[in-house]
N, C-alpha and C positions, 0 to 999 in steps of 0.2 A: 855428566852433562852430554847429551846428541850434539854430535856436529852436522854441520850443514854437508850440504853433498850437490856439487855438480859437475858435470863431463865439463872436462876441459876446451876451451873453442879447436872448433874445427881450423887447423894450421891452414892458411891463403897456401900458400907454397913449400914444397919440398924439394929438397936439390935435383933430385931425381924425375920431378915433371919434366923438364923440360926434352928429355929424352921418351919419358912414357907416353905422353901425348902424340908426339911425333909419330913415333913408331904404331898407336890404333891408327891413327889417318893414314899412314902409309897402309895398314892393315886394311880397311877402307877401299883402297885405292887395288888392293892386291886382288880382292875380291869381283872387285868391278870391270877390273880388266881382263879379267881370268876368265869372269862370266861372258861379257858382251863382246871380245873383241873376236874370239873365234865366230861365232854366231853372226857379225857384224863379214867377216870375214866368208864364210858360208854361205851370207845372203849375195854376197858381191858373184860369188864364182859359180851360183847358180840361176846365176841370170836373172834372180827376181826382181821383180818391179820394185820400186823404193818407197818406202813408208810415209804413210801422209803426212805432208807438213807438219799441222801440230805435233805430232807426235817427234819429229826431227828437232823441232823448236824446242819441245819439253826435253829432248835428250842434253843441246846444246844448255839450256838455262840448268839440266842438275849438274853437267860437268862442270858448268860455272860457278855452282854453289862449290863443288868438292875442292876447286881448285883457290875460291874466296878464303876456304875453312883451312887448306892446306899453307897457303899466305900466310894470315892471322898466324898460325900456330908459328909458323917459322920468324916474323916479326918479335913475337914473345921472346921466342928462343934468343933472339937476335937480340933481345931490349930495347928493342923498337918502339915504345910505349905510342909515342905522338903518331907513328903513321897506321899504325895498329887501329889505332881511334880512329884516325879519319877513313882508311877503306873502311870501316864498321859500319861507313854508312851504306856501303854500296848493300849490306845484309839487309838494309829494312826495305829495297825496292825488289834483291830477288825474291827473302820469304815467301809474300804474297804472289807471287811468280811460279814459284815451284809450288806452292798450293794448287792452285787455277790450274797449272798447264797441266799436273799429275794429275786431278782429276777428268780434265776436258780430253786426253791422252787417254787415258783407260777408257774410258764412254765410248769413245769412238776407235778404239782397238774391237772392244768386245762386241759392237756393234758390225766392223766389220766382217767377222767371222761367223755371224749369224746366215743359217744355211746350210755350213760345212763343217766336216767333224770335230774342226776343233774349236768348235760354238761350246764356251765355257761361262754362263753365264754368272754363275753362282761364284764365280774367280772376284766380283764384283769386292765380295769380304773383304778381302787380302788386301785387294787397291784401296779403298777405302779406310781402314786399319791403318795402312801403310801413312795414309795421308792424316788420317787423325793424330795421330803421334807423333809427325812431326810439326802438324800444323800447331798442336799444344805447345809441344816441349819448343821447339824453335823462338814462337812468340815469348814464352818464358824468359826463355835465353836473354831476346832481347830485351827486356822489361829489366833484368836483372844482370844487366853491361857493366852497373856501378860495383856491383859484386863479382869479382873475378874467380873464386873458387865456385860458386854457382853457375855462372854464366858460361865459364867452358865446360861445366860435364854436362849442361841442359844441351851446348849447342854440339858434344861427340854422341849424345844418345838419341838428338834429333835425327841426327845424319845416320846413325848405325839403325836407325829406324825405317830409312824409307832405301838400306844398299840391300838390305834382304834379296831382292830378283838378280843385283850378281852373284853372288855366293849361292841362290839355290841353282841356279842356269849351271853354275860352275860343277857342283856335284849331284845335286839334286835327283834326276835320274837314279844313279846310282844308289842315294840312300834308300830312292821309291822301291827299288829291288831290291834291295837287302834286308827292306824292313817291312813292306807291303802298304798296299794304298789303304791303309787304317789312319786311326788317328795319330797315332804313334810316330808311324812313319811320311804322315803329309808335315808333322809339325818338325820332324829332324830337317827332310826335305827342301821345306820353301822359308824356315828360322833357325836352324843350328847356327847358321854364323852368326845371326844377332844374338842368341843367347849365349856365345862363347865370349863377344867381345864386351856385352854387356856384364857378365860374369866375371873377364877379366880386371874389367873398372871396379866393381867393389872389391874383386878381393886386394887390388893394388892399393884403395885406400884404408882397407883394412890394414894393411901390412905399415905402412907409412905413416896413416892419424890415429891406427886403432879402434877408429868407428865408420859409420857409414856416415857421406855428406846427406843431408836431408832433403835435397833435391834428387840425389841418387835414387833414393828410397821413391820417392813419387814418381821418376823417371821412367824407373824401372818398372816399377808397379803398371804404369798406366803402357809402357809401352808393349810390356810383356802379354798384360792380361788382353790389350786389345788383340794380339794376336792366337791367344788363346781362344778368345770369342769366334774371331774368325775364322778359324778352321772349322770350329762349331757349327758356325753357319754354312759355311763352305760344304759342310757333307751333310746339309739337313738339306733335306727335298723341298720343302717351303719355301725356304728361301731361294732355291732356282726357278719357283715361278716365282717370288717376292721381285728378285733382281731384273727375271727377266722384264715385266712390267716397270722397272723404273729405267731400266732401258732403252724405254720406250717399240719394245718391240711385241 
C-alpha cells in the first residue's frame, strides 16, 4: 500500500530566532553606517553644499524605517507581542513613504548631475530595482502581519533590499578594481552584501526547519532577479538614452 507524503509545516519559531534576526538587522545597520557615514563625514569637511531637501527627508524616513524594523525585532525578542502590534502601525504610513521619497530622491539626484561627469543616467536601473523590491516584498509583509514566520523574512529581505548603496559605498570601489567594470564585477560591487545576507537567511532556515520558507523562495527570486535585470540594463546603451528620456532630460 503507498503512503501519503507531505513536508512537515514550516516551524513559526525556533529558539535560536530571536538572536538570528537581531544579529541580520544589526548586519543591516553595519553596512549602512560603514557606507554613509564616512561619505556623510567627507561631504561635511569639504565644504559642500548640502543635499536637496528631498533627498535629506528620504534619508531621515529610511533611517526611520531601519530604526521601526530594528524596535519590532527587539519587542519580539523581548515578548512584547501587544506593543509589537501597535508600533506595526506606524509601518503602513512609512512604506508608502519610503516608496515615493526613494523614488522622487533618485529623479532628482540623477537629474542633478546632468552636465557633469558624473551624469549616470542608466544608474536609473538599480534605483528603480531597488524600489521595486521593496515596494513588493514590504507590502507583502504587511498583508501577511497575521502570519509571523512570513511576515518577518518578507519584511528582512524588503529591508536588505533597498541597504545595497551602503554596503556597495562601503566596498564597492574596491571590488570594481579587483574584478573590473564587467558584469561580474558591477554585480559583486553594487549587491554582494545583499546576496550574502540573503543567502545567509536560507541557509539558516535550511539548517533549523530543513526547508526553505516559501516566501523565501519568492523573496529571493524577485529580489535577486530584479537586480540581475538591472545591471543588465545598467550596461545596455539603450537604456541610457531609455532613462535618460524618462528623466526628462
Amino acid at each position: 500500500m503507498g503512503m501519503d507524503w507531505a513536508p512537515a509545516p514550516f516551524a513559526a519559531t525556533h529558539k535560536w530566532d530571536r538572536n538570528f534576526f537581531l544579529l541580520m538587522v544589526m548586519t543591516i545597520w553595519l553596512g549602512v553606517l560603514m557606507g554613509f557615514v564616512p561619505e556623510i563625514i567627507h561631504h561635511i569637511q569639504q565644504g559642500h553644499p548640502p543635499e536637496p531637501t528631498i533627498v535629506r527627508i528620504h534619508g531621515t524616513v529610511f533611517v526611520t524605517w531601519l530604526c521601526l524594523l530594528t524596535v519590532q525585532v527587539l519587542l519580539i525578542r523581548s515578548k512584547r507581542l501587544d506593543l509589537h502590534r501597535r508600533l506595526g502601525v506606524a509601518g503602513f504610513y512609512l512604506y508608502p513613504a519610503v516608496v515615493v521619497l526613494g523614488l522622487t530622491a533618485s529623479v532628482v539626484v540623477d537629474r542633478r548631475y546632468f552636465g557633469t561627469p558624473d551624469f549616470d543616467p542608466g544608474f536609473l536601473s538599480i534605483q528603480l530595482a531597488d524600489m521595486l523590491s521593496f515596494g513588493v516584498l514590504a507590502g507583502a509583509a504587511l498583508w501577511l502581519r497575521k502570519t509571523p514566520s512570513a511576515h518577518k523574512r518578507l519584511m528582512l529581505l524588503a529591508t536588505i533590499f533597498i541597504c545595497d548603496a551602503g554596503f556597495a559605498r562601503w566596498w564597492g570601489d574596491g571590488l570594481l578594481g579587483l574584478l573590473g567594470r564587467n558584469y561580474g564585477g558591477l554585480l559583486a560591487a553594487l549587491y554582494l552584501g545583499d546576496i550574502l545576507l540573503v543567502a545567509l537567511l536560507g541557509a539558516y532556515d535550511l539548517v533549523t526547519r530543513g526547508r526553505l520558507h516559501p516566501v523565501y523562495i519568492f523573496g529571493a527570486s524577485l529580489g535577486l532577479g530584479a537586480e540581475l535585470v538591472a545591471i543588465w540594463l545598467y550596461m545596455s546603451p539603450w537604456w541610457t538614452t531609455l532613462s535618460t528620456t524618462i528623466l526628462g532630460l
